[in-house]
C-alpha positions as CSV (number, residue, x, y, z in Angstrom):
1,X,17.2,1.5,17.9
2,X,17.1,-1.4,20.4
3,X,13.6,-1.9,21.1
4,X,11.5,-4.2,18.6
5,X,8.8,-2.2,17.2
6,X,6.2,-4.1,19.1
7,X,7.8,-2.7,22.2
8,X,7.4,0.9,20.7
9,X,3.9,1.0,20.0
10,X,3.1,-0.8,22.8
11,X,5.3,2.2,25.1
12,X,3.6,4.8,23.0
13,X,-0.4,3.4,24.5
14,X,-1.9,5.7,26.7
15,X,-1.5,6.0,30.2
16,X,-5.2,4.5,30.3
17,X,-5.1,1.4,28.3
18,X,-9.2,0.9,29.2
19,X,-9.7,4.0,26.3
20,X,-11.0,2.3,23.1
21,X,-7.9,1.9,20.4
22,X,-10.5,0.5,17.7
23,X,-14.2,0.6,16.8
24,X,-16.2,-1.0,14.6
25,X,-19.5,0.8,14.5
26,X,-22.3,-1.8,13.5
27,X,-20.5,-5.1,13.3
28,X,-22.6,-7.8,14.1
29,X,-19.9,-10.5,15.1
30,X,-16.9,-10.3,17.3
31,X,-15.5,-7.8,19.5
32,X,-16.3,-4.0,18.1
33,X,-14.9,-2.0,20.6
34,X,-11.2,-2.7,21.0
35,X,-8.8,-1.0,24.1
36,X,-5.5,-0.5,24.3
37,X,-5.8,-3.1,26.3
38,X,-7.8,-5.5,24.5
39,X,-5.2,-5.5,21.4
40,X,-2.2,-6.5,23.6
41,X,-3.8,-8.9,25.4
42,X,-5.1,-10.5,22.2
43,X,-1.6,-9.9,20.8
44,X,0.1,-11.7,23.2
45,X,-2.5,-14.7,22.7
46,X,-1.9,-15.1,18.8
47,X,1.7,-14.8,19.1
48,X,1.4,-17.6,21.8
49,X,-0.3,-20.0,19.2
50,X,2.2,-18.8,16.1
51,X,4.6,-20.6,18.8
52,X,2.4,-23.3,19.8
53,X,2.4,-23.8,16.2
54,X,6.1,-24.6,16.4
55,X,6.5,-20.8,14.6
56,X,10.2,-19.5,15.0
57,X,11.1,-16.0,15.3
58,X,12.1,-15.4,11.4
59,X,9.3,-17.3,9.9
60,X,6.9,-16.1,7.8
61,X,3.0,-15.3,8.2
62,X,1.0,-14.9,5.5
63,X,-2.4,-12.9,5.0
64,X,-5.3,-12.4,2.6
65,X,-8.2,-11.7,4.7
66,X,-10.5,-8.9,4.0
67,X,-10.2,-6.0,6.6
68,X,-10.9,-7.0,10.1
69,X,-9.9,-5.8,13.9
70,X,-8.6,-9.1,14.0
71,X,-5.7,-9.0,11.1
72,X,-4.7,-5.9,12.4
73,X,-3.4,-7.6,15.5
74,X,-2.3,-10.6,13.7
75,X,0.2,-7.9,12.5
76,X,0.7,-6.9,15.9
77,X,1.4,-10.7,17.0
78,X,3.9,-11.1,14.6
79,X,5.6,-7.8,15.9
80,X,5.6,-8.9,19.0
81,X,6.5,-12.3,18.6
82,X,9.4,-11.6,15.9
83,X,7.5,-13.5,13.0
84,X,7.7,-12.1,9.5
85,X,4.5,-10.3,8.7
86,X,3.5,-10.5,4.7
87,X,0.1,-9.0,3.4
88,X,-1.5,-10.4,0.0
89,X,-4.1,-7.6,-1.6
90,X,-7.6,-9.4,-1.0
91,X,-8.0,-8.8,-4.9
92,X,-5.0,-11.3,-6.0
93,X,-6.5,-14.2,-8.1
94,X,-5.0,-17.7,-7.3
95,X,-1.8,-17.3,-9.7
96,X,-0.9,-14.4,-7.7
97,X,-0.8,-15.6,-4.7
98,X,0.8,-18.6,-6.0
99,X,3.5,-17.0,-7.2
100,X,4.1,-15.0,-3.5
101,X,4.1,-18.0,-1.1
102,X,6.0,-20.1,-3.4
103,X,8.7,-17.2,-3.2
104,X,8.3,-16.4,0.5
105,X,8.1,-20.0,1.6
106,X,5.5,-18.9,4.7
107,X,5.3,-21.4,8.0
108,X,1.7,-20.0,8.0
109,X,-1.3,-18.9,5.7
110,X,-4.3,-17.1,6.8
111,X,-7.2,-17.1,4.3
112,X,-10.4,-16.0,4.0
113,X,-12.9,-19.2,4.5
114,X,-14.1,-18.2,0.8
115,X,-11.3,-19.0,-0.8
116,X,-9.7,-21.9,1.2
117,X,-9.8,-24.5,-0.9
118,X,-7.9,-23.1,-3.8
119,X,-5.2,-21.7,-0.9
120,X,-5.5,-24.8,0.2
121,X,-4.0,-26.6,-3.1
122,X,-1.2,-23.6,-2.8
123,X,-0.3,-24.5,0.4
124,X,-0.1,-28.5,0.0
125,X,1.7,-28.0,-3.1
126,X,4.2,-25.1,-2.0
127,X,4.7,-26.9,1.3
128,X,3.2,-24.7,4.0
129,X,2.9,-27.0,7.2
130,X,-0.3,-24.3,9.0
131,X,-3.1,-22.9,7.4
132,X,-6.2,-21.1,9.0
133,X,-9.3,-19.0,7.7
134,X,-10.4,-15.4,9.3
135,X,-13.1,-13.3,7.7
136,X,-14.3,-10.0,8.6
137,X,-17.1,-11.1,11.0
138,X,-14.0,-12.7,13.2
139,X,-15.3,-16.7,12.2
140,X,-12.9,-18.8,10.5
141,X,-10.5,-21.7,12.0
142,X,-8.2,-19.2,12.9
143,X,-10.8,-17.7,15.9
144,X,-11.3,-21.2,17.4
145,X,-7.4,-22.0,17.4
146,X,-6.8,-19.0,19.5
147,X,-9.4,-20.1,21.6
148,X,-7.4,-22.5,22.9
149,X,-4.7,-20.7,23.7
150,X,-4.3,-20.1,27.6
151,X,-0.4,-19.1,27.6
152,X,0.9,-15.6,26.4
153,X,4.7,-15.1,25.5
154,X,6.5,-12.5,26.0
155,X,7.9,-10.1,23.0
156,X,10.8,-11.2,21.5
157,X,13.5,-9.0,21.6
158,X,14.3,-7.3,18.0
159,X,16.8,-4.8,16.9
160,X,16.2,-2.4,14.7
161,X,17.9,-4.7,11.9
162,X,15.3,-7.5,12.1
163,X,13.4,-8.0,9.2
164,X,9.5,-7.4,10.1
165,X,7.8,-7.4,7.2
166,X,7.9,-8.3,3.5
167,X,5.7,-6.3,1.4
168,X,5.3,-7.2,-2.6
169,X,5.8,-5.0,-5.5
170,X,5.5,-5.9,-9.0
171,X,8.4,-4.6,-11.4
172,X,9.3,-3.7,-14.8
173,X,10.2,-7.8,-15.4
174,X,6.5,-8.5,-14.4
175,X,7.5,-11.0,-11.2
176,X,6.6,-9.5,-8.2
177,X,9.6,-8.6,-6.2
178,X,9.8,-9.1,-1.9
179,X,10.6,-5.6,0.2
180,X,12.3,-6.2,3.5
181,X,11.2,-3.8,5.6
182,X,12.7,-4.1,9.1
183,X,11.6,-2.7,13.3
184,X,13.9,0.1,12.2
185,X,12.3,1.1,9.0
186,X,8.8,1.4,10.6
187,X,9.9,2.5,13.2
188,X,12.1,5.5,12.3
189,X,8.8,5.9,9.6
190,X,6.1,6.1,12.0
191,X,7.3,8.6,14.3
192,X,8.2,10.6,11.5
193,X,5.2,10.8,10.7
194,X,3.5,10.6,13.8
195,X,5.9,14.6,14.5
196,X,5.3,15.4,11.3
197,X,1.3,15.5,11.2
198,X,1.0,16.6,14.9
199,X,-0.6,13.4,16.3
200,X,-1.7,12.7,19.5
201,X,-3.9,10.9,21.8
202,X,-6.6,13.3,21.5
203,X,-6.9,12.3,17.3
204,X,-9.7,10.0,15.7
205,X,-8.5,8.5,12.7
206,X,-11.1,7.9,10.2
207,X,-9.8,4.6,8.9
208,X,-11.3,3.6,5.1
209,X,-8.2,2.9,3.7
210,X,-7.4,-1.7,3.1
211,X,-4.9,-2.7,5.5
212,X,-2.9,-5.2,2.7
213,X,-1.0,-2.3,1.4
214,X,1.2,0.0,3.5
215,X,-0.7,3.2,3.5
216,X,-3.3,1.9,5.5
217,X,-1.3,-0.4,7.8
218,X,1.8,1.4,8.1
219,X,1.1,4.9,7.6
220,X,-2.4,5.0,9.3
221,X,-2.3,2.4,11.4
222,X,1.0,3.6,12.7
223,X,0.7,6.9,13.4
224,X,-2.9,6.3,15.5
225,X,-1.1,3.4,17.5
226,X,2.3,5.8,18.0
227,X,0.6,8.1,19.3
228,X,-2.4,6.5,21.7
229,X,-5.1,8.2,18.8
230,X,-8.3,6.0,18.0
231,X,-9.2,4.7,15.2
232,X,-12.4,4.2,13.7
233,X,-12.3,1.6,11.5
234,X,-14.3,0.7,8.4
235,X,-14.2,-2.3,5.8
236,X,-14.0,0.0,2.8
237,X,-14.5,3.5,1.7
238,X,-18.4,3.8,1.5
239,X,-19.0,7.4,0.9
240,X,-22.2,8.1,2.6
241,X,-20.7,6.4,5.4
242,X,-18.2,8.4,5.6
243,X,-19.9,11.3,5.4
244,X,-22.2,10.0,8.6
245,X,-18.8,9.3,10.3
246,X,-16.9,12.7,9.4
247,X,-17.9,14.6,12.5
248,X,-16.2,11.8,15.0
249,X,-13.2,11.9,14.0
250,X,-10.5,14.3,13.4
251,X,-8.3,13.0,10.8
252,X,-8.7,11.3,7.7
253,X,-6.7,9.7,5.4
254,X,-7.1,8.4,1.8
255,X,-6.2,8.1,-1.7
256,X,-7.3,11.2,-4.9
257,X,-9.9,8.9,-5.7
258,X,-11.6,9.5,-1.6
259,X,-11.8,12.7,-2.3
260,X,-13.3,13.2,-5.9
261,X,-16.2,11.1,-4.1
262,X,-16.3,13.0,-1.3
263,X,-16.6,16.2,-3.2
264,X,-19.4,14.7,-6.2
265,X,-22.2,15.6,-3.8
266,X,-22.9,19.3,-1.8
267,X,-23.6,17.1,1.5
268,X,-20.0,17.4,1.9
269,X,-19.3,21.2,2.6
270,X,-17.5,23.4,5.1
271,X,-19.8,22.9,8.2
272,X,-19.6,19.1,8.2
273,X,-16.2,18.9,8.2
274,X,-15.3,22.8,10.4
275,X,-13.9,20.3,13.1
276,X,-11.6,18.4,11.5
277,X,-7.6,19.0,12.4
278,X,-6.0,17.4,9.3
279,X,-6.7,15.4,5.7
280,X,-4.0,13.9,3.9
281,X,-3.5,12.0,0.6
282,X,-0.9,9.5,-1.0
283,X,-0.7,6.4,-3.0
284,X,-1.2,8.5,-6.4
285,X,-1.0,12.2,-7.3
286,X,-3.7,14.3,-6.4
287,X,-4.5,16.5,-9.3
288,X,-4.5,20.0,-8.8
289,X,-7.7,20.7,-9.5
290,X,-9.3,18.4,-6.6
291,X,-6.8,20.1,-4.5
292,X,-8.4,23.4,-5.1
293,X,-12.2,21.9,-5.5
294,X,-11.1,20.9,-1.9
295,X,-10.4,24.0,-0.6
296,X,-12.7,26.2,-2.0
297,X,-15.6,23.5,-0.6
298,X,-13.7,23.3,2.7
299,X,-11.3,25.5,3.6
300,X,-8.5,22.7,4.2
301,X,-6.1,21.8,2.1
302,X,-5.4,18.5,1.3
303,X,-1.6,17.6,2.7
304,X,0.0,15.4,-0.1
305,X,2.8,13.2,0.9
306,X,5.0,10.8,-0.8
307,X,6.3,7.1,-0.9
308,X,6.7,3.8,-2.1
309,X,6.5,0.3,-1.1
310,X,10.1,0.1,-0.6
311,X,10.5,3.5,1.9
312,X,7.4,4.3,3.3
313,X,7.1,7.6,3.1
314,X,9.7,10.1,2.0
315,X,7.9,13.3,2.3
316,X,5.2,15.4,3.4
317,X,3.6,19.0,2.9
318,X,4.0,21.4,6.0
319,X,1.7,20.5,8.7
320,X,2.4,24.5,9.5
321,X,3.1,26.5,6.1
322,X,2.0,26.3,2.7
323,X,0.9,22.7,1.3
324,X,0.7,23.6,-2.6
325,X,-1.0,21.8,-4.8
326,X,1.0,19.9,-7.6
327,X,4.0,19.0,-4.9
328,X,4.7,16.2,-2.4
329,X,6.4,18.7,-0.1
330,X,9.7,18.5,1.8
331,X,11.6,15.7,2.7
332,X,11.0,14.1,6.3
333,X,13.3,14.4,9.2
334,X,16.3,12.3,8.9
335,X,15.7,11.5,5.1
336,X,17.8,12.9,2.4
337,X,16.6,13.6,-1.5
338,X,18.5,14.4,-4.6
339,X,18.0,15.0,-8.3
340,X,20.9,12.7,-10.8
341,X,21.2,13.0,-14.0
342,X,21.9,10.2,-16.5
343,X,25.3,9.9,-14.8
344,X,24.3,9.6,-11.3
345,X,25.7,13.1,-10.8
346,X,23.4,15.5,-8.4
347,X,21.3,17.9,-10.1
348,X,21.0,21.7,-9.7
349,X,17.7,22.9,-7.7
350,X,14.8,23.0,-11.0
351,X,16.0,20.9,-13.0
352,X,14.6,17.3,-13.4
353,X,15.9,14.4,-13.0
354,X,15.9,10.8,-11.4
355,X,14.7,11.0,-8.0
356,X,16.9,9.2,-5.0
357,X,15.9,9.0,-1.3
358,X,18.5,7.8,1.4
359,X,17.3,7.1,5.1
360,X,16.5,4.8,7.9
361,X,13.0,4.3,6.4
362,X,14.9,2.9,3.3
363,X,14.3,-0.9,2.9
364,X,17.3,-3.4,3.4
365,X,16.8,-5.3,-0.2
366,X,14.4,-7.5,-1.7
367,X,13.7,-11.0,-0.8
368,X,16.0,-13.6,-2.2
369,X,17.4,-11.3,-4.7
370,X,20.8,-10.1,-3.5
371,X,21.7,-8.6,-7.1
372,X,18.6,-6.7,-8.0
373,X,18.7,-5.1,-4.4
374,X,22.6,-4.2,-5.3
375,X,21.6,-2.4,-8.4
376,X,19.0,-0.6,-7.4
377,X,21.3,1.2,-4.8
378,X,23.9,4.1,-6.1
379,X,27.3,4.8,-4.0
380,X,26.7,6.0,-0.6
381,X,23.1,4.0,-0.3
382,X,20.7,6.0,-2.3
383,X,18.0,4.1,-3.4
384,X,17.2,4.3,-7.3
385,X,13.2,5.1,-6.7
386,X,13.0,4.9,-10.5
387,X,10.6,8.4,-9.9
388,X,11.4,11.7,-12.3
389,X,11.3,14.6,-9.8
390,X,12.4,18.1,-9.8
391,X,13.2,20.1,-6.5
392,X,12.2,23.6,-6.7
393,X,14.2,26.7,-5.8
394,X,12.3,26.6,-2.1
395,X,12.5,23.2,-1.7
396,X,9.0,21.5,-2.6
397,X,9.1,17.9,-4.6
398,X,7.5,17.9,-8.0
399,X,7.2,13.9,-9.2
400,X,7.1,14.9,-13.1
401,X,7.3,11.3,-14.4
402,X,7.6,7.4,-13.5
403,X,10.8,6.1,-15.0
404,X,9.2,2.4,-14.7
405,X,6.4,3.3,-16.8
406,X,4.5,2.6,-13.3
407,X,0.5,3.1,-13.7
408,X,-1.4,4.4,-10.3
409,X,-5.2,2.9,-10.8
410,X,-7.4,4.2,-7.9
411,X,-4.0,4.1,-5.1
412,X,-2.7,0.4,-6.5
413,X,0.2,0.0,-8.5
414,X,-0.5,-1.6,-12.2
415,X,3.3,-2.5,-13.5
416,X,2.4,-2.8,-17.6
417,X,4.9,-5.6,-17.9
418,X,3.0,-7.7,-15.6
419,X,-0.2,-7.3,-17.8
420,X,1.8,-7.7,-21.5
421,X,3.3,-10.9,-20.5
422,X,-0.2,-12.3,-20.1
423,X,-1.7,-10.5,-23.3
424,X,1.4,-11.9,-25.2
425,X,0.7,-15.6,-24.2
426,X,-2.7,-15.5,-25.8
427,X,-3.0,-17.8,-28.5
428,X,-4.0,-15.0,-30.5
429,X,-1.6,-12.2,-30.1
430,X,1.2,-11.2,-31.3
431,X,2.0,-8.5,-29.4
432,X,0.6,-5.5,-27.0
433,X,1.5,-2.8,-25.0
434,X,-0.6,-1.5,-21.4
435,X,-0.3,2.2,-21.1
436,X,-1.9,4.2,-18.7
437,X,-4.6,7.3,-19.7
438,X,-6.3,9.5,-17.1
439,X,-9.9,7.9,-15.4
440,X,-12.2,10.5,-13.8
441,X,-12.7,8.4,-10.8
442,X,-9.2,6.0,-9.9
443,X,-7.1,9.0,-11.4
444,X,-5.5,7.0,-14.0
445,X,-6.6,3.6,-15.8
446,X,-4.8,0.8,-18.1
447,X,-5.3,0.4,-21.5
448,X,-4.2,-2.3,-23.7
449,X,-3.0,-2.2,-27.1
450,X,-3.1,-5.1,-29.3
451,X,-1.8,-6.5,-32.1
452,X,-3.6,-10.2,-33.2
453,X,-1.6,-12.2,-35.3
454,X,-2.4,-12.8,-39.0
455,X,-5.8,-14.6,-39.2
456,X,-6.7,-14.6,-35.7
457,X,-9.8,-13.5,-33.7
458,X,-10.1,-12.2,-30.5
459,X,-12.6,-9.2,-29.3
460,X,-12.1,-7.0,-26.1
461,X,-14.7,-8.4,-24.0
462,X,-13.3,-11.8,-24.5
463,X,-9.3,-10.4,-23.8
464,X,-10.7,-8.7,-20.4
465,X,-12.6,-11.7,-19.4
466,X,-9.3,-14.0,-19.5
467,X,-7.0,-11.1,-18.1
468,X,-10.0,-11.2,-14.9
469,X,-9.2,-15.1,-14.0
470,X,-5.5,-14.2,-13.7
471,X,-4.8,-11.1,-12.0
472,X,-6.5,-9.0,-9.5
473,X,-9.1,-6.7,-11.0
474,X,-7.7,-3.2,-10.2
475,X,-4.9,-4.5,-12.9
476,X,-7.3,-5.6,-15.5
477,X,-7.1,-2.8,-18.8
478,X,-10.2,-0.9,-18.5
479,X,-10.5,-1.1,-22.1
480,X,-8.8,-3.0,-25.1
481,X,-8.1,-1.9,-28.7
482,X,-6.5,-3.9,-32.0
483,X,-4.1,-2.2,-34.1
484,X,-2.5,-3.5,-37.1
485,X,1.0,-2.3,-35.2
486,X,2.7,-0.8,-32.7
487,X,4.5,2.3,-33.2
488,X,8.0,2.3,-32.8
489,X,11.3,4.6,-32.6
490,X,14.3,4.1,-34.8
491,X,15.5,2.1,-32.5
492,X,12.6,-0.3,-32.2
493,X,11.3,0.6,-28.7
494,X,7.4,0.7,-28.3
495,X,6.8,4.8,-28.6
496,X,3.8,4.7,-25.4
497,X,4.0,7.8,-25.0
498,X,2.4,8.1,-28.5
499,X,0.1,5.5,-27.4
500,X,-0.8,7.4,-23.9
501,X,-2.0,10.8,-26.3
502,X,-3.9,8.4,-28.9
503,X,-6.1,7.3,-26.1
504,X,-6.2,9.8,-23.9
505,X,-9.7,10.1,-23.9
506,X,-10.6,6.3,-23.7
507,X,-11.6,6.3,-20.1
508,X,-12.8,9.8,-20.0
């Protein structure tokens, strides 16, 4: 593919650029109606200051700004003006983010004005020469710079190579670990999915979903703007809102959690939703059950898809055909699946193994880390998603397990290493363990296990408390308990799947 992916979406706008691309029903500050275009002109005029900045083609951009119009198109800008685009979840505490720009290096930080001063500190300390605040009402330092931008530039030509965005995931060694994701990848991605699902420039996204993490910018986002479809667009998932938004639009997307909401009250039946062409969900399993609560209340069925950070996504239920619950469908046009065993050897169709995907949605490494991108790969360039999957005799994807002891809380991905190494530095403890346990509402929750050292004392509320000034709160154990020891194989791994059945029922 020659053309950047700027250029794509920007050939894929209607006909009719004056049709509204974006609204913000109620916002009380800045534009709320957004065109076709009204987002490329505004593209072109933050990509002009990333320049005026001095910002090369190749640099990074970083954001943690809560959901706005306005960072949507700073994605766009950096799109169009070959600048590396690199989201931070809005939840990160300052460590976090610490941590990310020091790794990325960024030429440019955009903050929320809340939290400026402590980016602020980052930034000085990590050397970032440009830093601006946005928040959601479009005020911040950022709005008035671009106010004084008169010049647009024109998009800078990138091949399907070029990286365009870095996108963070936390791993089994706890540090956080940069996916490349290049024009190509998106690219190839979104129109996949834009075919897949049937979009068109007759849709109306329902847009609830954060913007930080790729299934709101990249699978949402992308299919509406591949497509000409409007989006309307929504800080968070509010349920009664969405429920007073519902007949507008004609897609929706979200997370399990979405739809357990959606379904805990009978305002939400068959007749509010008889117009609606499609509902999909990712970013954790759906449970069965909600799949079928669904339909029975409905009459839709839920299409389940699956990805990851480092592909995007890899497959989808039939748009036309059965979608059955329990299975993450086929895979997508143009990408392969198999099944290994232990080996690396394929497996035969029902039995289980680990799951690799091989692509042009596949990612090109990670950031800065030449060998842990070369040993995640097998021969022949399947990615190692570290997912246990089974492929059934008609070809639907079961996920049956996370190889990476990977925890899904509410869509967000909790990596227990993370969370131990912090437990473990407590003064206090001698050791602990994070295991996940099924949560009526997020789907699954962490729990930590603990193990104080001889003499010491240190109660749960006091544990979560200092675990909430380090990381974000979606990764903070929902509940803590004290053991006198961990159990352990012959071998003396940590047995957590012992752990997981003991407390089972401690976020029921």
């Amino acid at each position: 593919m020659s053309l950047s992916l700027y250029t794509l979406i920007e050939s894929s706008f209607p006909d009719d650029r004056t049709r509204l691309a974006l609204e913000v029903p109620g916002r009380t500050h800045g534009p709320r109606d957004w065109s076709f275009d009204r987002l490329s002109a505004y593209a072109a005029r933050y990509a002009a200051l990333f320049a005026q900045l001095g910002l090369k083609p190749g640099d990074r951009i970083a954001l943690q700004v809560e959901k706005s119009p306005e960072a949507l198109v700073i994605y766009l800008a950096c799109l169009r003006g070959g600048f590396v685009f690199l989201p931070m979840n809005t939840a990160y505490r300052v460590e976090e983010v610490d941590y990310l720009v020091g790794d990325a290096e960024p030429a440019l930080i955009v903050c929320d004005p809340a939290v400026e001063t402590a980016i602020a500190d980052i930034a000085a300390r990590r050397g970032v020469p440009h830093l601006l605040t946005l928040d959601a009402d479009a005020h911040g330092s950022f709005i008035d710079a671009v106010a004084t931008v008169a010049d647009a530039v024109r998009p800078a030509t990138c091949g399907a190579e070029d990286l365009a965005v870095i996108l963070y995931t936390s791993g089994t060694t706890g540090k956080p670990k940069g996916a490349m994701l290049t024009h190509g990848n998106l690219a190839a991605n979104g129109l996949a999915l834009r075919d897949a699902w049937r979009f068109t420039d007759a849709d109306v996204l329902l847009h609830a979903l954060p913007i930080f993490h790729a299934h709101g910018l990249f699978v949402a986002c992308h299919c509406a703007l591949l497509s000409g479809a409007k989006m309307i667009w929504r800080q968070k998932f509010d349920r009664a809102d969405v429920i007073a938004l519902l007949p507008r639009a004609t897609t929706f997307m979200g997370v399990p959690t979405f739809y357990t909401r959606l379904l805990a009250g009978d305002d939400f039946n068959a007749s509010l939703v008889g117009h609606m062409r499609l509902f999909t969900s990712g970013s954790a399993p759906l449970l069965a059950e909600t799949f079928e609560a669904f339909r029975a209340r409905t009459g839709h069925a839920i299409l389940e898809r699956y990805g990851m950070t480092e592909t995007g996504m890899n497959t989808s239920n039939p748009y036309d055909g059965e979608r059955r619950a329990g299975t993450v469908g086929f895979p997508l046009p143009d990408v392969e699946l198999r099944v290994t065993d232990e080996e690396g050897l394929p497996r035969a169709s029902g039995e289980i193994g680990g799951l690799e995907v091989r692509g042009p949605n596949v990612f090109s490494g990670y950031w800065r880390m030449p060998e842990k991108s070369a040993a995640e790969f097998a021969e022949g360039g399947w990615f190692r998603t570290g997912d246990i999957a089974m492929i059934d005799a008609d070809g639907y994807v079961h996920l049956v397990g996370r190889a990476k002891d990977l925890i899904i809380s509410g869509g967000f991905n909790v990596y227990p290493k993370e969370i131990e190494e912090l437990v473990d530095d407590m003064a206090e403890v001698l050791e602990s363990a994070i295991v996940g346990v099924p949560h009526s509402d997020f789907g699954e929750a962490s729990v930590a296990v603990v193990v104080l050292r001889e003499g010491a004392a240190l109660d749960e509320a006091a544990l979560i408390a200092r675990l909430r000034e380090k990381i974000a709160n979606y990764k903070v154990p929902k509940r803590a308990f004290f053991v006198e020891s961990l159990p352990r194989n012959t071998m003396g791994k940590v047995q957590k799947n012992l752990l997981r059945e003991d407390y089972k029922t401690a976020c029921a």
